[in-house]
C-alpha positions in Angstrom: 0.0 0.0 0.0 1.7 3.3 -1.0 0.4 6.7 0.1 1.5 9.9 -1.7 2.6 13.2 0.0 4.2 16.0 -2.0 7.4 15.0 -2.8 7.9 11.8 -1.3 6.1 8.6 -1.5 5.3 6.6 1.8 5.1 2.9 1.4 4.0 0.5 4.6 5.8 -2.3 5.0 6.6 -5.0 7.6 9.1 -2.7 9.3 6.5 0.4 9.0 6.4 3.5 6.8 9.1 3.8 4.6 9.9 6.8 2.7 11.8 7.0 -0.8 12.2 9.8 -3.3 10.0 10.1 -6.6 11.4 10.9 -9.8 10.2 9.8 -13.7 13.2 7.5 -14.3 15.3 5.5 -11.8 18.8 4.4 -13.2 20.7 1.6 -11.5 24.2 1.6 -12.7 24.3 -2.0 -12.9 27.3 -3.9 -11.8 28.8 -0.8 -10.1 30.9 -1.3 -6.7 30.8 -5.1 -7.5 34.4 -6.1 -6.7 33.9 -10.1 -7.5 30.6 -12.6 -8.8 28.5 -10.8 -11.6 31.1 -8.2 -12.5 30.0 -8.3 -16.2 31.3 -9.1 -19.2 34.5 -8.1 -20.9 36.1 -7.2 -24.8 38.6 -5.4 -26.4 36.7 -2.4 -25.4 36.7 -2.6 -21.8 34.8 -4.1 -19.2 31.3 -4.0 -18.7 31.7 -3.2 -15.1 33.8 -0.1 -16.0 31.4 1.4 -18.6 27.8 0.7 -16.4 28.2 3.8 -14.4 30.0 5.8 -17.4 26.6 5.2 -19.2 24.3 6.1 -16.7 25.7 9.0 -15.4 25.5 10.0 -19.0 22.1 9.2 -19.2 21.1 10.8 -16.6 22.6 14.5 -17.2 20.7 14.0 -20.5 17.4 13.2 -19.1 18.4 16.1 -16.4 18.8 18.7 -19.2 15.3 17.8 -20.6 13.7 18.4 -17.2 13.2 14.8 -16.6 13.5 13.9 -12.6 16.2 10.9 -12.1 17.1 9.1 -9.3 
């Protein structure tokens, strides 16, 4: 069950209310700060791990600039 108020949203879970930030698009960098397991793949062009974040930080000052909210 999620209630809305202004700017946040304020879910109830087993723990309680929980509150989390609202925006249009939520980017997840992937395999970012993963050090061993699921690290990605890997070519001639670098490693997957290394470009996840490259590619959603650009993604997201893109979506910024068109006055999309990201989180």
């Amino acid at each position: 069950m999620t209630y809305r108020f202004v700017k946040y949203n304020y879910k109830v879970g087993v723990n309680g209310f929980s509150k989390y930030e609202r925006a249009e698009v939520y980017i997840q960098a992937g395999h970012e700060g993963r050090v061993k397991g699921s690290t990605g793949t890997s070519s001639v062009y670098g490693k997957e791990i290394e470009w996840t974040p490259i590619v959603a930080d650009e993604a997201t000052r893109i979506l910024e600039e068109t006055g999309i909210t990201v989180i």
